[in-house]
N, C-alpha and C positions, 0 to 999 in steps of 0.2 A: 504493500500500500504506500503511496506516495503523500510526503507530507501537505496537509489542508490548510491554504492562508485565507484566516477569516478574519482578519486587520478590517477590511473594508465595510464588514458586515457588521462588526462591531459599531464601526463609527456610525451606520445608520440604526441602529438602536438605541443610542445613546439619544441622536438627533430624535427619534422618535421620541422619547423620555422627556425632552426636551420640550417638545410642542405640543407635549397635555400638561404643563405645566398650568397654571392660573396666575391671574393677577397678584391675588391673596399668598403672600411668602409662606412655602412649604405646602401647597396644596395642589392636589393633581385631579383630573379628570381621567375615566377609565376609558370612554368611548370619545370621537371626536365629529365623530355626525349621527344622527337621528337615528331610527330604527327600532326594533325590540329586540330583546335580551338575546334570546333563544329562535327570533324569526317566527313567522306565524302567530298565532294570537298571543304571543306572550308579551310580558310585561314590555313597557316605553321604556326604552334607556335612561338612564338619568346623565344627562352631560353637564353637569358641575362636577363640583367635588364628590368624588364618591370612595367611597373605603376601601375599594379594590385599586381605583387609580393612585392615592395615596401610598397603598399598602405594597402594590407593586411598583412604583416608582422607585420607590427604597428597595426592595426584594431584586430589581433589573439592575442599578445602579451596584448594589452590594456585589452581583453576580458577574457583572462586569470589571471587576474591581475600581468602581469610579467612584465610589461610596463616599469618598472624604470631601470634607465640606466644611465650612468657616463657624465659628460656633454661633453665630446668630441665623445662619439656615439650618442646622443640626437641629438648634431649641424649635425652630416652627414647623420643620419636619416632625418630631416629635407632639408638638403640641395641636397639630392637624388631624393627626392618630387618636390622640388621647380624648380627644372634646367627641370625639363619634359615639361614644363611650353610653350607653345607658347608665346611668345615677343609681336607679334603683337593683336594676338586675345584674350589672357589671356586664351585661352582653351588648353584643355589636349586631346592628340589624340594616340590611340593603334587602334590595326585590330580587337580587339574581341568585340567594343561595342561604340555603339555611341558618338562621343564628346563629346554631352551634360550629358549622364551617366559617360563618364573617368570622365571628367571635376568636377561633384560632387561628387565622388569614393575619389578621390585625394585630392580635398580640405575636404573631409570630413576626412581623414583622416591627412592631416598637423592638422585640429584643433583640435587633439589629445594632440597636443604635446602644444597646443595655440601661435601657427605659425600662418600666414597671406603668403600668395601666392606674387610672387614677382610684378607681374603686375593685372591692374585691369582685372575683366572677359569682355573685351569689348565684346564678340561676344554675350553674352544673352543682351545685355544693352538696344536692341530692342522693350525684355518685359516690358520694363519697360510701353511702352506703351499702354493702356489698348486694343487696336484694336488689336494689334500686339499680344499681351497675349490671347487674348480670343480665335485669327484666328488660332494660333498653338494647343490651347486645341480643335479646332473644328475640327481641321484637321487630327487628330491620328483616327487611324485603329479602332474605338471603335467596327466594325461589325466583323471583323476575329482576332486582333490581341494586346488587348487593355493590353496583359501581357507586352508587349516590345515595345510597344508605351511607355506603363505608364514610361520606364525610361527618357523619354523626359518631360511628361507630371510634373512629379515630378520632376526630376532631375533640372529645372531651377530654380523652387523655392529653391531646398536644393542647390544647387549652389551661388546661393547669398546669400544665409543666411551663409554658410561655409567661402565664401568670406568676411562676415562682410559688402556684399553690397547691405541687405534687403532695401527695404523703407515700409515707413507704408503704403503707397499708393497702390503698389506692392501688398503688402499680402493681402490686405481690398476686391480688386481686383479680385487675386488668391482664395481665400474660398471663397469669393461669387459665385463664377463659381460653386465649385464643391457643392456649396449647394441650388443652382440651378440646378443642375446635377445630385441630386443624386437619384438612381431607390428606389421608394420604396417596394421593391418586393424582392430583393440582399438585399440591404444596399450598394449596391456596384456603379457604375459609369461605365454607362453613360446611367441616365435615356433615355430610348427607345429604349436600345440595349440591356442590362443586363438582363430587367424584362424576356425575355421568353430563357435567356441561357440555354442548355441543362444539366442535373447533367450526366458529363462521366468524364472518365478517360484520352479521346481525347481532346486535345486543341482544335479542329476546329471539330464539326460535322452538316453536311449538311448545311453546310458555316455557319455555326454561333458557333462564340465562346461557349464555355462550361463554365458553373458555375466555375471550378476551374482556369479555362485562367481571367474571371473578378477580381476573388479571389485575384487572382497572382499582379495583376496590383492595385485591390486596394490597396493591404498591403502599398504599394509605396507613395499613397496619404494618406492613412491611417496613417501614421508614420509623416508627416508631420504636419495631424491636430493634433499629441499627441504633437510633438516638440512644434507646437504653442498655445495649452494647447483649441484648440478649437473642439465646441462638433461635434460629429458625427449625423445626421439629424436622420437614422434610425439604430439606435445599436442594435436592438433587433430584426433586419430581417441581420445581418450582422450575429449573434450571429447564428438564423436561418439557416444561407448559411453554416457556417464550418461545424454544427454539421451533416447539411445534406449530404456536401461533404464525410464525413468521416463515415455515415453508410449506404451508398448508393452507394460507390465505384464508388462516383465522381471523387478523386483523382489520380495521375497518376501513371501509374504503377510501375517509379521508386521511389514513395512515400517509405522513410525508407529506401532504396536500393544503395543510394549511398548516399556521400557529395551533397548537393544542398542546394538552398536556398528554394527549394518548403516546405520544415516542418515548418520553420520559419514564411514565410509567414502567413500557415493558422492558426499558433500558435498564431502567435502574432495578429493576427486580429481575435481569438477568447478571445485571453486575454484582451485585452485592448479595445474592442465593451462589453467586459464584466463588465471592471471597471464604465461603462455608464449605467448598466442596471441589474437589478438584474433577468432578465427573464432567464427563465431554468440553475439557479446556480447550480444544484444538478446531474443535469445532463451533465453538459459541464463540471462541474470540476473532473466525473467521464470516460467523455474518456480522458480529458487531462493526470491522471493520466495513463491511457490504452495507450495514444502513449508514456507517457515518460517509460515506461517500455518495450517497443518494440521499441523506437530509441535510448535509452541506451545500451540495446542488440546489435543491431546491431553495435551501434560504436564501443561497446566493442570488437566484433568479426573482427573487420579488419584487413585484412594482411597488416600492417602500412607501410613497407620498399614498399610494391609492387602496394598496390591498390593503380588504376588511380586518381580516384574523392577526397581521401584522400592526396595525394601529388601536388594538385592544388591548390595551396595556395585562390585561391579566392574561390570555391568551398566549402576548407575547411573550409575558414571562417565563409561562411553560414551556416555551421554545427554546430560549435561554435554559434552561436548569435541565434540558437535553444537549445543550452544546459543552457545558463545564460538567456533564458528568461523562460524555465522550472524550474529553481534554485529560479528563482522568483515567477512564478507561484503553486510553490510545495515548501512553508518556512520549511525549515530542513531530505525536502528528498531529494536534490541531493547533497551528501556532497563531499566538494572539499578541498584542504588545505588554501588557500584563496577564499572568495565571489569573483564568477562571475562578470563580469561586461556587460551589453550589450551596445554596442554605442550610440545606439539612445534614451537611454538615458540622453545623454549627446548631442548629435546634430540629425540631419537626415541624413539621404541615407545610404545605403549599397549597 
């Protein structure tokens, strides 16, 4: 594989970052023209300040190593974050995504800067209870819908660890669930739903989730066990699922096709079920190089001022946190002018 110069493509993401700025110092817009969320009946965009544009301005900038900033833009970046902030219930609420995902999007992103949220997250403080913890992970969509469950499913634990308000009790709780849960057939979660998903390119076929919808959700819990440095039960039927997804045209059609978080996803849950396991090295590190050469292509060729999925700041971020975990997965072929950095890393959720 020949080394990938993405100097250029960098600087138009930065310029992008750049022009959902706002008047108002430290405050960002997610979308930059009209529309709905999700297209079709869904919800109007909001184009002001919106918690995802904010949240990802900081999350793109940090990822690009551009992060450093004067301390009078540090403090309003931060203080743009923090005022979003419900009072009562310590959650973060937008139209495009559940509380419980705003709410760890947000503080995942103040502890960029190593802020703290202005009130506690009272509204998760429930899980604290292990009934109450177990009943919401029992209660997510695991048969149709376990992609966008998982940002519940995850999001509460990255939630209070963003907050600084884990307990030991909490997490000891939390991974014993999911290591009691996990399919050994996937690697993935929620044994006795996963094991017979279908490999398509459909999130739902003949009501049951596909290989790449459990994929999508694990990555979610998946990120969490790397934060809290604990093992995966089966990394080597996890390793199994991506490589299958990817020569079997499990994945989705707009796989490489637009900004999204779907690449990352199966990246990073190929990369990191890999650091656990030495099973099929030669062959998982030979499509990884195959997709970073066809979603480098693609990034390259974007109409930057025009295309949709590229001027979504949260969209775009996903695209990012797929190019700095192939920087990583690939030492000295994606050259940039500063090392990538990927978030989670450094904390969980995206």
């Amino acid at each position: 594989m020949q080394n990938i110069d993405i100097r250029p493509l960098i600087k138009e993401i930065k310029k992008c970052v750049e022009r959902h700025e706002l008047s108002e110092k430290g405050a960002y817009c997610r979308w930059l023209w009209g529309g709905n969320v999700w297209g079709g009946d869904s919800a109007p965009r909001e184009l002001g300040k919106n918690e995802y544009g904010c949240a990802d301005a900081a999350n793109i900038l940090y990822t690009i190593n551009d992060f450093y900033c004067d301390d009078a833009t540090r403090n309003a970046r931060i203080h743009e974050l923090q005022t979003m902030q419900n009072a009562e219930t310590g959650m973060f609420y937008e139209v495009s995504h559940d509380p419980i995902h705003t709410t760890a999007h947000c503080l995942a992103a103040l502890q960029l800067f190593d802020a703290k949220p202005l009130y506690k997250v009272k509204g998760l403080h429930k899980y604290f209870d292990k009934k109450e913890l177990y009943a919401l992970l029992e209660s997510l969509d695991w048969q149709t819908n376990p992609w966008q469950q998982s940002h519940l499913g995850a999001g509460v634990y990255a939630a209070l660890v963003n907050a600084d308000e884990i307990t030991e009790d909490f997490s000891k709780n939390y991974f014993e669930w999911f290591n009691d849960n996990a399919d050994e057939v996937t690697g993935f979660w929620k044994k006795g739903y996963s094991e017979s998903a279908p490999c398509s390119n459909q999130r739902v076929l003949n009501g049951k989730a596909s290989l790449f919808n459990y994929m999508a959700g694990g990555f979610h819990y998946l990120f969490n066990h790397e934060y809290a440095k604990m093992p995966l039960r089966y990394p080597e039927k996890v390793v199994d699922s991506c490589i299958k997804m990817f020569t079997e045209d499990g994945l989705p059609t707009n796989f490489m096709q637009k900004c999204n978080f779907i690449e990352v996803d199966w990246l990073f849950c190929l990369t990191r079920a890999g650091r656990q396991t030495p099973h099929r090295y030669e062959e998982r590190m030979a499509l990884i190089e195959e997709f970073a050469v066809k979603f480098c292509d693609y990034m390259m060729s974007i109409d930057y001022e025009r295309d949709e999925s590229f001027n979504d700041l949260h969209m775009l971020f996903g695209a990012c946190c797929a190019l700095a975990e192939l920087q990583s997965a690939l030492p000295g072929k994606i050259i940039t002018e500063k090392p990538l950095r990927l978030v989670l890393d450094r904390r969980p959720f995206i």
